[in-house]
Structures are given as C-alpha cells and as structure tokens.
Gaussian input, Z-matrix of N, CA and C with variables (Angstrom, degrees):
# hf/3-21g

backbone

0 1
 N
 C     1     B1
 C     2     B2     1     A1
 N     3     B3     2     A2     1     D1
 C     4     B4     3     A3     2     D2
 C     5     B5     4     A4     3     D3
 N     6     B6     5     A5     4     D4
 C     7     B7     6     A6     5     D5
 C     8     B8     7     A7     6     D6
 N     9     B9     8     A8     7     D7
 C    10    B10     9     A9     8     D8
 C    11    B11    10    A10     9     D9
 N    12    B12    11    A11    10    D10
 C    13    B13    12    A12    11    D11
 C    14    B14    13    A13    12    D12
 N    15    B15    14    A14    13    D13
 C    16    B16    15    A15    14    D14
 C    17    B17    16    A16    15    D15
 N    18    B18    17    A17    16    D16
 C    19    B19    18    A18    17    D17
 C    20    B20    19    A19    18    D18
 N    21    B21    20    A20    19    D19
 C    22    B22    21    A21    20    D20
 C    23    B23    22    A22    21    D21
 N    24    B24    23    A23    22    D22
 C    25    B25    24    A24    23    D23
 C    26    B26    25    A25    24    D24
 N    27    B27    26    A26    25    D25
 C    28    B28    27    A27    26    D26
 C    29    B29    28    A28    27    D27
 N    30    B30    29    A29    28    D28
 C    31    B31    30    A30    29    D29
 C    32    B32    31    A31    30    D30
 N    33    B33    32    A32    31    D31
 C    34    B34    33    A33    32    D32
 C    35    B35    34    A34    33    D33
 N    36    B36    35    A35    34    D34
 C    37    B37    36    A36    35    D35
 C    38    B38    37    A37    36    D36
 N    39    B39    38    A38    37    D37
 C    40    B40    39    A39    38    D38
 C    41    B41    40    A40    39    D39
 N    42    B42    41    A41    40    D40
 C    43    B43    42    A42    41    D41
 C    44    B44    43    A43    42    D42
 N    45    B45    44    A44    43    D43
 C    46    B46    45    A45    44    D44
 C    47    B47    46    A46    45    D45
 N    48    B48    47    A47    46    D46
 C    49    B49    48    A48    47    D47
 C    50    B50    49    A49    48    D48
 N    51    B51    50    A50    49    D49
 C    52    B52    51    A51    50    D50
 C    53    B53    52    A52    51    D51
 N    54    B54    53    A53    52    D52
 C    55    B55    54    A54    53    D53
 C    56    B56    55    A55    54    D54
 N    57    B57    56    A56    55    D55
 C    58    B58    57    A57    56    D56
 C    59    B59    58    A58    57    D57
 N    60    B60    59    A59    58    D58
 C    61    B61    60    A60    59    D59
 C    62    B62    61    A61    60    D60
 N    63    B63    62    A62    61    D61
 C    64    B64    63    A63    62    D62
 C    65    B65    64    A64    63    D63
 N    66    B66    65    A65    64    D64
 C    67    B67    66    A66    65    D65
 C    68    B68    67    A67    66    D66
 N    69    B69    68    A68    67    D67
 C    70    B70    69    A69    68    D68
 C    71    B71    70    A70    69    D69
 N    72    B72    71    A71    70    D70
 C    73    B73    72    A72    71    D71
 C    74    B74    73    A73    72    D72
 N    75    B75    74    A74    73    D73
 C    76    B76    75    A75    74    D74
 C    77    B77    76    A76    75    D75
 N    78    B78    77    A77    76    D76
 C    79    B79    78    A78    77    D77
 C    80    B80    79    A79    78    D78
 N    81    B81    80    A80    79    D79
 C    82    B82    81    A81    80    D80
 C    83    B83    82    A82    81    D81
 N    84    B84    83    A83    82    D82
 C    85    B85    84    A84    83    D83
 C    86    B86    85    A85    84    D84
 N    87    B87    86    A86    85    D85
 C    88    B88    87    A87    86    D86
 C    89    B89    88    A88    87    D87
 N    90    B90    89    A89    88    D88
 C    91    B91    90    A90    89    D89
 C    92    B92    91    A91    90    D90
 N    93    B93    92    A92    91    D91
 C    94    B94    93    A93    92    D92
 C    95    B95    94    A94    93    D93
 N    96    B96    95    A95    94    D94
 C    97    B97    96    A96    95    D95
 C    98    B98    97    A97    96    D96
 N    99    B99    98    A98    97    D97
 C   100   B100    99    A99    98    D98
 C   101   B101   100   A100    99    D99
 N   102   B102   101   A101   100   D100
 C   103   B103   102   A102   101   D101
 C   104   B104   103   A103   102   D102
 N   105   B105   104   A104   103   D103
 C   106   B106   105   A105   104   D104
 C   107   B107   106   A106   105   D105
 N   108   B108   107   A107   106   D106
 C   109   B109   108   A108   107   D107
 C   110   B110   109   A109   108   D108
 N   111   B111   110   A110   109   D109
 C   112   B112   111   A111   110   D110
 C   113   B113   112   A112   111   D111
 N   114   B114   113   A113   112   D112
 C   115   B115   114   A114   113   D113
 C   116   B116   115   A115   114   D114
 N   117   B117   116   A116   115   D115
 C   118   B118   117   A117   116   D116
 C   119   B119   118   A118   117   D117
 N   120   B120   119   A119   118   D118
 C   121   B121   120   A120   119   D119
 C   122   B122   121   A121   120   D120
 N   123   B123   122   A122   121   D121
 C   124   B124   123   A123   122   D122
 C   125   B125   124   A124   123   D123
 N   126   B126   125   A125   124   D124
 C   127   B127   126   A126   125   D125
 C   128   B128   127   A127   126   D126
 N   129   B129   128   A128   127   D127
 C   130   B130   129   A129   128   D128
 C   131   B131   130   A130   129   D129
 N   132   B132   131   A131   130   D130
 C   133   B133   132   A132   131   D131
 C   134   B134   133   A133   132   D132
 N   135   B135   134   A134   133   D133
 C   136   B136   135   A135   134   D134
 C   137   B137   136   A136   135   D135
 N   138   B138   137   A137   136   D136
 C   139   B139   138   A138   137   D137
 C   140   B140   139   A139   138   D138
 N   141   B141   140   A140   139   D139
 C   142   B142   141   A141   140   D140
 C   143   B143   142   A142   141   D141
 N   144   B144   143   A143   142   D142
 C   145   B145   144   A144   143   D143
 C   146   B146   145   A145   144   D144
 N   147   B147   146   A146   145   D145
 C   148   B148   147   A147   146   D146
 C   149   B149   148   A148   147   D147
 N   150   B150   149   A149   148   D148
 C   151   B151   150   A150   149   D149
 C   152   B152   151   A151   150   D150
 N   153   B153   152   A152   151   D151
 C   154   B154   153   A153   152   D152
 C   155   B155   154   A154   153   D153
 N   156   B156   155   A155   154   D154
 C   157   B157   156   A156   155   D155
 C   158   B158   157   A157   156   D156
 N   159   B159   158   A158   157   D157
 C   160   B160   159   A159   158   D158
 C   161   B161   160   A160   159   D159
 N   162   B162   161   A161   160   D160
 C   163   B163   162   A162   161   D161
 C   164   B164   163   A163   162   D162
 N   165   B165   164   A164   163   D163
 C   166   B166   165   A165   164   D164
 C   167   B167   166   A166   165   D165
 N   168   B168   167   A167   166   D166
 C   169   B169   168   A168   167   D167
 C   170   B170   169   A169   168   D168
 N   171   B171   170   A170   169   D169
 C   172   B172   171   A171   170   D170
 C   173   B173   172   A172   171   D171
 N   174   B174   173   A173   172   D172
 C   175   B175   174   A174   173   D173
 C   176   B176   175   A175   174   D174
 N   177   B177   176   A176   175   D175
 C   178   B178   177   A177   176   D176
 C   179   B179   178   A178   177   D177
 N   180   B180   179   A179   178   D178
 C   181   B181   180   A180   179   D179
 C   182   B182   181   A181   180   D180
 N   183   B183   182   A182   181   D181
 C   184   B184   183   A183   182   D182
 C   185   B185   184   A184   183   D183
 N   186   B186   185   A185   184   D184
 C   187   B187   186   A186   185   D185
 C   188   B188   187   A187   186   D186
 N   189   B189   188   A188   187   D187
 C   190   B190   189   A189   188   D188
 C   191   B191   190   A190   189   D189
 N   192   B192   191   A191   190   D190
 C   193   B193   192   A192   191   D191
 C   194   B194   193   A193   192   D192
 N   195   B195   194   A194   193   D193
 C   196   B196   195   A195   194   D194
 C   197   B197   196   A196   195   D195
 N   198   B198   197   A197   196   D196
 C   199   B199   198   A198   197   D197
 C   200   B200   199   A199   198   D198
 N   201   B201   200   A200   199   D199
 C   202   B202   201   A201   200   D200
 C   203   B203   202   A202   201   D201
 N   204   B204   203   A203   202   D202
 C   205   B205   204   A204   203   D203
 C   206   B206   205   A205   204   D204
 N   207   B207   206   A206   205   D205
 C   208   B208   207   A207   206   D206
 C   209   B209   208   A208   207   D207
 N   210   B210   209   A209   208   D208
 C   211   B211   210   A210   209   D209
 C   212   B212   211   A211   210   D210
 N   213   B213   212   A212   211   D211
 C   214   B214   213   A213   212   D212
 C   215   B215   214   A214   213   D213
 N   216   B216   215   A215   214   D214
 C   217   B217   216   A216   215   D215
 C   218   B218   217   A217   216   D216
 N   219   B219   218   A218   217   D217
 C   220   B220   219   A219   218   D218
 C   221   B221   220   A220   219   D219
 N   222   B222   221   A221   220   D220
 C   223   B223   222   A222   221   D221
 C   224   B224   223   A223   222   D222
 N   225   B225   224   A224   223   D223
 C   226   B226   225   A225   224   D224
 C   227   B227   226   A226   225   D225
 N   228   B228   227   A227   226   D226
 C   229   B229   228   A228   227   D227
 C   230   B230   229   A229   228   D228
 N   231   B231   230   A230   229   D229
 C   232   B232   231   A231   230   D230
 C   233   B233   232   A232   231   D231
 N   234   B234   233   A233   232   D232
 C   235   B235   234   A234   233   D233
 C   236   B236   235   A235   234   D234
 N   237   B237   236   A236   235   D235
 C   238   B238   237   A237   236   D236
 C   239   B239   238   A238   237   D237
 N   240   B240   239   A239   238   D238
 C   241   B241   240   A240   239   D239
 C   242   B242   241   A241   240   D240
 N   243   B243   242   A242   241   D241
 C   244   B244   243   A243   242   D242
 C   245   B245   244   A244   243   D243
 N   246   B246   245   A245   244   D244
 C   247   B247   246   A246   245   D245
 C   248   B248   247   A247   246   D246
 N   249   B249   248   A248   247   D247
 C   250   B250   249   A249   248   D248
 C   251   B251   250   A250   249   D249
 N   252   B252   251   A251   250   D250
 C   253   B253   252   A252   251   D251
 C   254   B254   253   A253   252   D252
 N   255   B255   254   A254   253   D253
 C   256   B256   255   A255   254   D254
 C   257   B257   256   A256   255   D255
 N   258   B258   257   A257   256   D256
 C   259   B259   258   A258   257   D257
 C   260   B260   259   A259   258   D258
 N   261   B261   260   A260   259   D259
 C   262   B262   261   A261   260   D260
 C   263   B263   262   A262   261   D261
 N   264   B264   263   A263   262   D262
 C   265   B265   264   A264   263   D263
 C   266   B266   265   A265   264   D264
 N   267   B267   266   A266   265   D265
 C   268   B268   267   A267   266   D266
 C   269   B269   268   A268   267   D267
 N   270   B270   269   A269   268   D268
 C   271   B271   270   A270   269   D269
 C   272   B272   271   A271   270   D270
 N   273   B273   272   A272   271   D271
 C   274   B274   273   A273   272   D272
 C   275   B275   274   A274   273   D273
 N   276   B276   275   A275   274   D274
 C   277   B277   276   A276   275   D275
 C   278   B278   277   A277   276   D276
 N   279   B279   278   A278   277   D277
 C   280   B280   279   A279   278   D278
 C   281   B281   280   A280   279   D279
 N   282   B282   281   A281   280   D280
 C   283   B283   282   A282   281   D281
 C   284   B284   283   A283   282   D282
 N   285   B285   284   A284   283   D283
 C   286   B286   285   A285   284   D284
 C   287   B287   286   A286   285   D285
 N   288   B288   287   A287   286   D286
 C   289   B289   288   A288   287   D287
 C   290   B290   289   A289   288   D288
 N   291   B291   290   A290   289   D289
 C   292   B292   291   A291   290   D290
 C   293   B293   292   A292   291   D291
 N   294   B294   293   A293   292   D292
 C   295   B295   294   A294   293   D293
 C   296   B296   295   A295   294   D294
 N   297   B297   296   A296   295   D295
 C   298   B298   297   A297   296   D296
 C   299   B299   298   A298   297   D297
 N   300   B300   299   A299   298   D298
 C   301   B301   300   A300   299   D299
 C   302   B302   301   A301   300   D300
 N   303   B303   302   A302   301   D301
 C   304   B304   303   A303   302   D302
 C   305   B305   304   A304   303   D303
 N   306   B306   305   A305   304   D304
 C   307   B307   306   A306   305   D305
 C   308   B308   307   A307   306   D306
 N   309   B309   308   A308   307   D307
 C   310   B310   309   A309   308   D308
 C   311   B311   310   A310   309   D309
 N   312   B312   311   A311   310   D310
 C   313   B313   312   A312   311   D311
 C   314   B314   313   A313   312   D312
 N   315   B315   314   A314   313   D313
 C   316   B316   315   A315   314   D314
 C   317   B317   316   A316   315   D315
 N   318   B318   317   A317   316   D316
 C   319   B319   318   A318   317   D317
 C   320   B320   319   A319   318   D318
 N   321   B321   320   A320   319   D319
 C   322   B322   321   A321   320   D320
 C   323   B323   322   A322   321   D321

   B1=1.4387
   B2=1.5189
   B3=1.5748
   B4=1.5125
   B5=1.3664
   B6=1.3315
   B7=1.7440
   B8=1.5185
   B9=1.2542
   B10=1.2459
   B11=1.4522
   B12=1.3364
   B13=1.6704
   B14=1.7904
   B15=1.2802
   B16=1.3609
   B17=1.7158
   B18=1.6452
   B19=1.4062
   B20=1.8287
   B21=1.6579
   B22=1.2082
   B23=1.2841
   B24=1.2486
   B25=1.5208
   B26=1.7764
   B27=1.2102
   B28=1.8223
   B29=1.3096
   B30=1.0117
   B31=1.5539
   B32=1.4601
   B33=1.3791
   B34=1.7932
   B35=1.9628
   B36=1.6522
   B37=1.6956
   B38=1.5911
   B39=1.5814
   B40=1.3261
   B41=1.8200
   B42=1.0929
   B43=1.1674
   B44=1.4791
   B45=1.6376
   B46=1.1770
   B47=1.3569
   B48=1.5358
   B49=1.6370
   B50=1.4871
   B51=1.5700
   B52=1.8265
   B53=1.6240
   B54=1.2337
   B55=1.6308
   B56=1.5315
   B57=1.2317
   B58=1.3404
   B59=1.4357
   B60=1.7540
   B61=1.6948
   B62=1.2825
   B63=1.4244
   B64=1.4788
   B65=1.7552
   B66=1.2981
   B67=1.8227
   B68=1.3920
   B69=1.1334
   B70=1.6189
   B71=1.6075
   B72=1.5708
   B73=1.7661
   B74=1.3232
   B75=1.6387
   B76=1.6197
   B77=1.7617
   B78=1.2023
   B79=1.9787
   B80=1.9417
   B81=1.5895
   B82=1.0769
   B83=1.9185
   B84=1.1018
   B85=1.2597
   B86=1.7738
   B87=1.6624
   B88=1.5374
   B89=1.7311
   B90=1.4030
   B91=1.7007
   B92=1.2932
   B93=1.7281
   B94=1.2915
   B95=2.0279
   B96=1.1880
   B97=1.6176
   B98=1.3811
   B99=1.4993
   B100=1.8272
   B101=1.2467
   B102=1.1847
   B103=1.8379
   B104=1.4893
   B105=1.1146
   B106=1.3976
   B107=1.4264
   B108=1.3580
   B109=1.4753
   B110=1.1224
   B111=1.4220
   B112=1.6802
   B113=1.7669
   B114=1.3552
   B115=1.6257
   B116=1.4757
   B117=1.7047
   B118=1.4809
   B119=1.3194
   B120=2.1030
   B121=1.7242
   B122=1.4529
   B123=1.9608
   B124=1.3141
   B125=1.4468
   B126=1.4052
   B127=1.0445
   B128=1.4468
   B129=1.8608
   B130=1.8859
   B131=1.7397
   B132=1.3239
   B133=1.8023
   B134=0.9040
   B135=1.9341
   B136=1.2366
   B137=0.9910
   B138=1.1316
   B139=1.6181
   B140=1.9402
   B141=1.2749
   B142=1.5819
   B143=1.7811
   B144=1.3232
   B145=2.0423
   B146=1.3734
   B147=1.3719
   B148=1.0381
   B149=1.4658
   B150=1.7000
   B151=1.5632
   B152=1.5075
   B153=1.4119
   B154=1.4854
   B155=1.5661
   B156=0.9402
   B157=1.7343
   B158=1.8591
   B159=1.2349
   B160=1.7685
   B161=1.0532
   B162=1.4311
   B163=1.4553
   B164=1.7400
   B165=1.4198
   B166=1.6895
   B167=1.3022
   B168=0.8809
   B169=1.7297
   B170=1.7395
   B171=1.4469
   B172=1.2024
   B173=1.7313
   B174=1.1686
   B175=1.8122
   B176=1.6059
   B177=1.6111
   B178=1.7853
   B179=0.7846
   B180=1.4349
   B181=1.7887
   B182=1.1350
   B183=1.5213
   B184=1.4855
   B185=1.3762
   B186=1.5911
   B187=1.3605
   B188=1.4091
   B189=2.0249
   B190=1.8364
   B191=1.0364
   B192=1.7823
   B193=1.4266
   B194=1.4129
   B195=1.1389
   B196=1.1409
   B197=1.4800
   B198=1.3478
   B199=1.3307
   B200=1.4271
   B201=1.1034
   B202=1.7100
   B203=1.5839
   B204=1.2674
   B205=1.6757
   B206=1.3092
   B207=1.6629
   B208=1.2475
   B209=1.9664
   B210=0.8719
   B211=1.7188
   B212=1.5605
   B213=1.0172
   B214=1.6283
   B215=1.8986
   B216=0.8949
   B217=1.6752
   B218=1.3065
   B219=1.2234
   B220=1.4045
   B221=1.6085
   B222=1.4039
   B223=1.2830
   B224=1.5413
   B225=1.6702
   B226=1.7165
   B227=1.3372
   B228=1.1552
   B229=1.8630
   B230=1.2983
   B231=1.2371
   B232=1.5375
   B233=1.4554
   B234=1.0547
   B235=1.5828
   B236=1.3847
   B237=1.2975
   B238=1.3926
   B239=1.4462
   B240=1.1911
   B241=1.4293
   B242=1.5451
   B243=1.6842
   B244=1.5609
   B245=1.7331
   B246=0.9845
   B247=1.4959
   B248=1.5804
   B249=1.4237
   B250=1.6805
   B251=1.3140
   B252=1.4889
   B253=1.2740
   B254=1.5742
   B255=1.6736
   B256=1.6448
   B257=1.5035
   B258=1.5303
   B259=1.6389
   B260=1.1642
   B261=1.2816
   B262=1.6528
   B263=1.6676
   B264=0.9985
   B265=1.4983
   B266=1.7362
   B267=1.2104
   B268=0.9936
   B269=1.6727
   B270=1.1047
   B271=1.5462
   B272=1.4027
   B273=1.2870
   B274=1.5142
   B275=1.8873
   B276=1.1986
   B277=1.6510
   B278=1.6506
   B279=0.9956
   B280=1.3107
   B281=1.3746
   B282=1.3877
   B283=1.5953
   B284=1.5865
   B285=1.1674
   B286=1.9188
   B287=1.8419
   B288=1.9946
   B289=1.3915
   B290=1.6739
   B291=1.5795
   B292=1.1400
   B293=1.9806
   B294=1.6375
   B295=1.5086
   B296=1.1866
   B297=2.0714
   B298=1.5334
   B299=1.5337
   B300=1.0599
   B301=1.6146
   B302=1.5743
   B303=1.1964
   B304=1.8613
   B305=1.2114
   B306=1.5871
   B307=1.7788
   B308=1.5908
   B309=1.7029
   B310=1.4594
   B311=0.9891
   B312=1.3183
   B313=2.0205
   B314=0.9550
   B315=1.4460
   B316=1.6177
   B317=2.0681
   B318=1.0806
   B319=2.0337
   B320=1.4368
   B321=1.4107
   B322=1.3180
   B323=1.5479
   A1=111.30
   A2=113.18
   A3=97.21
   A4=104.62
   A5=107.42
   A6=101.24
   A7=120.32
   A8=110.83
   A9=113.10
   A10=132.87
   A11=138.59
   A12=127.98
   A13=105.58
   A14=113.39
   A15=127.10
   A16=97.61
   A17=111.00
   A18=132.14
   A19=99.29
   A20=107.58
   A21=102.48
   A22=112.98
   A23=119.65
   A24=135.27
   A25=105.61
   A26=116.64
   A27=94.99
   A28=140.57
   A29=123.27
   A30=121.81
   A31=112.10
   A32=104.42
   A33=119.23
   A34=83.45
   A35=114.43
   A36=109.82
   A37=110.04
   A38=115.84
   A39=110.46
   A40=99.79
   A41=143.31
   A42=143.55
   A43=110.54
   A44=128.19
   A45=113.95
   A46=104.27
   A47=115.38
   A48=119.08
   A49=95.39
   A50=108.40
   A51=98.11
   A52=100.92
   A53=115.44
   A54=116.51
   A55=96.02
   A56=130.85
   A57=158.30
   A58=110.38
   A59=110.75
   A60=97.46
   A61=92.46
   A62=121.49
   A63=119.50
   A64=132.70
   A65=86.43
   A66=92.79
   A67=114.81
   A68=112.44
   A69=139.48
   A70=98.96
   A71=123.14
   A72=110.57
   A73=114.10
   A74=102.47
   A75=117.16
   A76=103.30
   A77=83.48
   A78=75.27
   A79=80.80
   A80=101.02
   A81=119.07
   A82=113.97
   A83=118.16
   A84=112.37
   A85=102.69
   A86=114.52
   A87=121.56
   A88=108.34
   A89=108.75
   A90=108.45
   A91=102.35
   A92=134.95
   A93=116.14
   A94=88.54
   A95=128.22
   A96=131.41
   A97=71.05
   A98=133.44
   A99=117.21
   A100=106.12
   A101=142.07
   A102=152.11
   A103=100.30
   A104=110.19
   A105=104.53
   A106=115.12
   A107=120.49
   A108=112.42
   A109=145.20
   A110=98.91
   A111=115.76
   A112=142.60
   A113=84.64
   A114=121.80
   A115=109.97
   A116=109.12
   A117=112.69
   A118=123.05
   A119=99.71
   A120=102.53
   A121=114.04
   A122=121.07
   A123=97.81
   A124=118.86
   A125=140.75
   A126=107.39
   A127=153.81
   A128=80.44
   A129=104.15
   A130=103.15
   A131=118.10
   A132=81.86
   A133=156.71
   A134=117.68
   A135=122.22
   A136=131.66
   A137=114.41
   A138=126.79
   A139=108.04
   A140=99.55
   A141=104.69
   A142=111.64
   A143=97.34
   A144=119.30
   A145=87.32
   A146=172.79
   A147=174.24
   A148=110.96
   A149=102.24
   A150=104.96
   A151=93.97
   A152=102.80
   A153=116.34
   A154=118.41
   A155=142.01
   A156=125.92
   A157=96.49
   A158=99.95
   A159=119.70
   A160=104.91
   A161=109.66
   A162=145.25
   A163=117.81
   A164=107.17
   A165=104.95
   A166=118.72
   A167=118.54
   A168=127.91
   A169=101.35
   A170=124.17
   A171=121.59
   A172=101.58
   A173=123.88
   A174=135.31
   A175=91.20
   A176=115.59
   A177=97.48
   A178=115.90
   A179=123.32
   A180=133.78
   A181=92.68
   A182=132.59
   A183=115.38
   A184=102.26
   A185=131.94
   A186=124.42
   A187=142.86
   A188=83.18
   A189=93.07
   A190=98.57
   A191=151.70
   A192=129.89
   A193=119.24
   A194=130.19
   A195=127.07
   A196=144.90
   A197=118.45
   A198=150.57
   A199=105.63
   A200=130.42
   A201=145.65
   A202=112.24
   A203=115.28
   A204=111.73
   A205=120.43
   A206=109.39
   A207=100.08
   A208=125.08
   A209=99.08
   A210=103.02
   A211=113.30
   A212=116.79
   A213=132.80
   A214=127.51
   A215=108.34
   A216=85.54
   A217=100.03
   A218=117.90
   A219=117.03
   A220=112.85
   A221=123.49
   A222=148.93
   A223=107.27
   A224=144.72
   A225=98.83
   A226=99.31
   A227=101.11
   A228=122.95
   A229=112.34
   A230=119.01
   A231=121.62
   A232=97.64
   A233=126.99
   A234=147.44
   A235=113.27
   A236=138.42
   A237=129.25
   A238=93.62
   A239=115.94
   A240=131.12
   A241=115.10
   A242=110.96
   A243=127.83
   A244=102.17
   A245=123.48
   A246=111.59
   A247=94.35
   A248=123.87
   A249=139.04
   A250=100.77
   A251=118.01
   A252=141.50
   A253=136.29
   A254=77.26
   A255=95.93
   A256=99.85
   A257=111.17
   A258=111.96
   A259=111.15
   A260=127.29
   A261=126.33
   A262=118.78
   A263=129.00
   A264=121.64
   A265=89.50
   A266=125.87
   A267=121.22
   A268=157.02
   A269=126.17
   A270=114.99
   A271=114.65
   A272=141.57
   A273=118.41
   A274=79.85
   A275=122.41
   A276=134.97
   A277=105.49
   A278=112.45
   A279=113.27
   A280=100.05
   A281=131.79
   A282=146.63
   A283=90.36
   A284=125.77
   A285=125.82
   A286=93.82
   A287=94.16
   A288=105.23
   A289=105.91
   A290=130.99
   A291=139.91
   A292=77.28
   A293=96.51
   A294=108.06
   A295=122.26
   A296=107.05
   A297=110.46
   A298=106.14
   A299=129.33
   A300=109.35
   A301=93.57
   A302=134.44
   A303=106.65
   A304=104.60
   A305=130.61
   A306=116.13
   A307=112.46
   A308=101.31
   A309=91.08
   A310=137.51
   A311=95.44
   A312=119.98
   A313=126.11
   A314=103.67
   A315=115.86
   A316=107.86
   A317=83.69
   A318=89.34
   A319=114.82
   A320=118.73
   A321=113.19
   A322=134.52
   D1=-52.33
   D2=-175.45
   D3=-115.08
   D4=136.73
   D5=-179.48
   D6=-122.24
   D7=119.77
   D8=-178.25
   D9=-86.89
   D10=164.92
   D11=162.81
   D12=-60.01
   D13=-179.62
   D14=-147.64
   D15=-77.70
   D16=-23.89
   D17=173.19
   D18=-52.98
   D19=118.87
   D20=158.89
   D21=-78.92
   D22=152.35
   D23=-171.52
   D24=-105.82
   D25=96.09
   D26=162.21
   D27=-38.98
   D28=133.59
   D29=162.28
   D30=-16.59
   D31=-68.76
   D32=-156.63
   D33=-62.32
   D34=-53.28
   D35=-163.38
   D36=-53.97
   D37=-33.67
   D38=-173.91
   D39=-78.86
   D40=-55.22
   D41=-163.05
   D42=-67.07
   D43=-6.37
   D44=-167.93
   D45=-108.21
   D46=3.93
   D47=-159.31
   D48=-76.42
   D49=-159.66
   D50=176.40
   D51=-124.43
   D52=10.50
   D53=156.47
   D54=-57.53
   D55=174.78
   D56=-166.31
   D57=-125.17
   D58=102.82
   D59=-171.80
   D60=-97.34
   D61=139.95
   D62=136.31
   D63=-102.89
   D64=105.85
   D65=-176.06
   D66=-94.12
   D67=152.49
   D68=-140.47
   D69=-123.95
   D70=68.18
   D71=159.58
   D72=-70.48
   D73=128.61
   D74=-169.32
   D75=-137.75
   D76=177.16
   D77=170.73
   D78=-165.14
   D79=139.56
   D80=179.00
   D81=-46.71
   D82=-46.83
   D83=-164.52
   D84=-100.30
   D85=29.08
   D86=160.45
   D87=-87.97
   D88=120.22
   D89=171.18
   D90=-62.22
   D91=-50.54
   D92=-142.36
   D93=-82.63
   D94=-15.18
   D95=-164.00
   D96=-72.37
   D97=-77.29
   D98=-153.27
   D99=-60.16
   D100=9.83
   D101=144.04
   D102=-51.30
   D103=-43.25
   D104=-158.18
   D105=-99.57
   D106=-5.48
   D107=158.47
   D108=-44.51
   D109=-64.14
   D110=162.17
   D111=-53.65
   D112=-22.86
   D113=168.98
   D114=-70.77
   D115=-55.12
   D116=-172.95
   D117=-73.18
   D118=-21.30
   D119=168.82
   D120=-74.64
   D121=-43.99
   D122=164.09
   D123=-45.88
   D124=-62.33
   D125=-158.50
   D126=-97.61
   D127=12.64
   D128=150.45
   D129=-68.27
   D130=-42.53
   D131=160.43
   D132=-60.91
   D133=-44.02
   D134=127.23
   D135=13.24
   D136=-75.25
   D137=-140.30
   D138=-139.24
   D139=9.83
   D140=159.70
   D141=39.16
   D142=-136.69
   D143=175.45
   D144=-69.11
   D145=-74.18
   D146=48.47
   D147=144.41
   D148=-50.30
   D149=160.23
   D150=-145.77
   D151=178.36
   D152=170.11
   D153=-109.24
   D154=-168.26
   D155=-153.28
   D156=171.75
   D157=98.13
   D158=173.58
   D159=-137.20
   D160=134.26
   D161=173.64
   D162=-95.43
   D163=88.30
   D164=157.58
   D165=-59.97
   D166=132.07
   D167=154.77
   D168=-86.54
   D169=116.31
   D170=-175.80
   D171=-77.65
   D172=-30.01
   D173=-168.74
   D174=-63.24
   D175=-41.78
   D176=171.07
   D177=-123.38
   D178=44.78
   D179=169.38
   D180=-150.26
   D181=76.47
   D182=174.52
   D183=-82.72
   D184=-27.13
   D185=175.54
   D186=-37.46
   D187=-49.17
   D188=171.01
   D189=-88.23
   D190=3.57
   D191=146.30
   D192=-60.78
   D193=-49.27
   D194=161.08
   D195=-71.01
   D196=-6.12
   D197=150.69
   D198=-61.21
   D199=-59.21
   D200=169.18
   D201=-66.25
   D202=-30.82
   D203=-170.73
   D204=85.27
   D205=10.29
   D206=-169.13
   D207=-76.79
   D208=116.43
   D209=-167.98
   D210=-115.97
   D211=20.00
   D212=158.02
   D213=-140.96
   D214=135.68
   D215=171.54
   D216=-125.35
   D217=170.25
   D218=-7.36
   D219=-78.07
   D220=150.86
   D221=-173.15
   D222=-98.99
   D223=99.01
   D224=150.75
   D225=-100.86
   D226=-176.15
   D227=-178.60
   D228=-154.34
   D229=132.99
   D230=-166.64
   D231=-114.41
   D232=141.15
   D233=-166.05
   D234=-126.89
   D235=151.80
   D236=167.79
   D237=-174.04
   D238=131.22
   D239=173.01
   D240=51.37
   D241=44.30
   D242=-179.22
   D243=77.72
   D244=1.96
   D245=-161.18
   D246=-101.76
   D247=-177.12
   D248=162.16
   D249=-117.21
   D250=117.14
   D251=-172.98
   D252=-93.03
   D253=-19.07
   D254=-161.96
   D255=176.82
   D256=141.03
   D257=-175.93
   D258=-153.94
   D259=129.86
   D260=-172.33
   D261=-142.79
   D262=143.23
   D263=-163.05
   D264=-112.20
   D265=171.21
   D266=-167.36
   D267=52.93
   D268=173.13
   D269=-163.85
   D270=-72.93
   D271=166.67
   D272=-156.89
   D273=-177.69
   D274=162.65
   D275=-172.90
   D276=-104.77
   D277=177.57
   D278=-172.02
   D279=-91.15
   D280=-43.85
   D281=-177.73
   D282=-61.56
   D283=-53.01
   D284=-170.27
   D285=-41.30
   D286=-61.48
   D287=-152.93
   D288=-68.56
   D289=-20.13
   D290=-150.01
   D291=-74.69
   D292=-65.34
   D293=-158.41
   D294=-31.91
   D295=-52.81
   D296=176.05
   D297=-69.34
   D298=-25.24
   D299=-168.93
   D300=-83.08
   D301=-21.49
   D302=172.57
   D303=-91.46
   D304=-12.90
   D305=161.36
   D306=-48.39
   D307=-30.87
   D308=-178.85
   D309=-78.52
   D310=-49.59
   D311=147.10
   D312=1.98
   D313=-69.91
   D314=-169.30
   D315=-96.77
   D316=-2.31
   D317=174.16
   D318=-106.40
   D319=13.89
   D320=161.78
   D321=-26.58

C-alpha cells in the first residue's frame, strides 16, 4: 500500500508529518485483521496522498503494541502531526474510515 524511496522512514518520522496516518495493528492469525486488507486497499484508492496507510504486525512489534495499548486487534489509530487523533478497535468499511479521516482533514 504505501511505498516509499529506498530511505527508511521511522515510525515517530512518518507519524509526525501533517498527512494523516492511519495504521493498522493486526496479527497474522486474526480473521477479522484479514477483513481489513481489502478494505485498506480500497481506501488507499479512495483517498490516494490524502492519507498514508501502515500495517503493524503486533507478533513483531510487540513494543509499539504496547507503547499504543493496543490489547485487541485489529486496532487502527489515526495520527497527524505526532499526535493520536482517533482510535477504533475493530472492523470498520472503507466509506466509515474515508469519512473520519476528511473530518480530520478539514479540522486541522
């Protein structure tokens, strides 16, 4: 979904920009997280440069699971300018997720 130049990007560098990340805590062997794949590619179409769209695996990031609090998956969390914007546990549509990320958009 998101592709970067050959430059790895940090966690903290991608989340502090003023694009709008929404990241995706999943863990391979969650049914409702493989819900959310197909959902998250529509709405990188959707919604293009508009936001950015990264997927933790908490099984090899247990840090930023627990750094975040996340204690269910799937988790997203919307970020914008280093901050947590918005947080939701569970499966959610691409039109749900499109809506809150331009409430945010436009409420800078």
């Amino acid at each position: 979904m998101q592709t970067t130049s050959n430059k790895k990007e940090t966690f903290a560098e991608i989340i502090n920009g003023s694009t709008p990340v929404l990241v995706d805590f999943f863990a391979e062997w969650c049914g409702p997280c493989k819900m959310m794949k197909p959902i998250l590619e529509e709405l990188h179409i959707r919604m293009g440069d508009k936001v950015r769209i990264i997927k933790i695996d908490i099984d090899k990031s247990p840090e930023a699971a627990n750094t975040f609090q996340v204690q269910s998956v799937p988790t997203l969390m919307l970020f914008q300018n280093g901050k947590t914007i918005w947080r939701n546990s569970g499966v959610l549509q691409a039109t749900q997720l499109e809506r809150i990320i331009e409430q945010y958009r436009t409420n800078k």
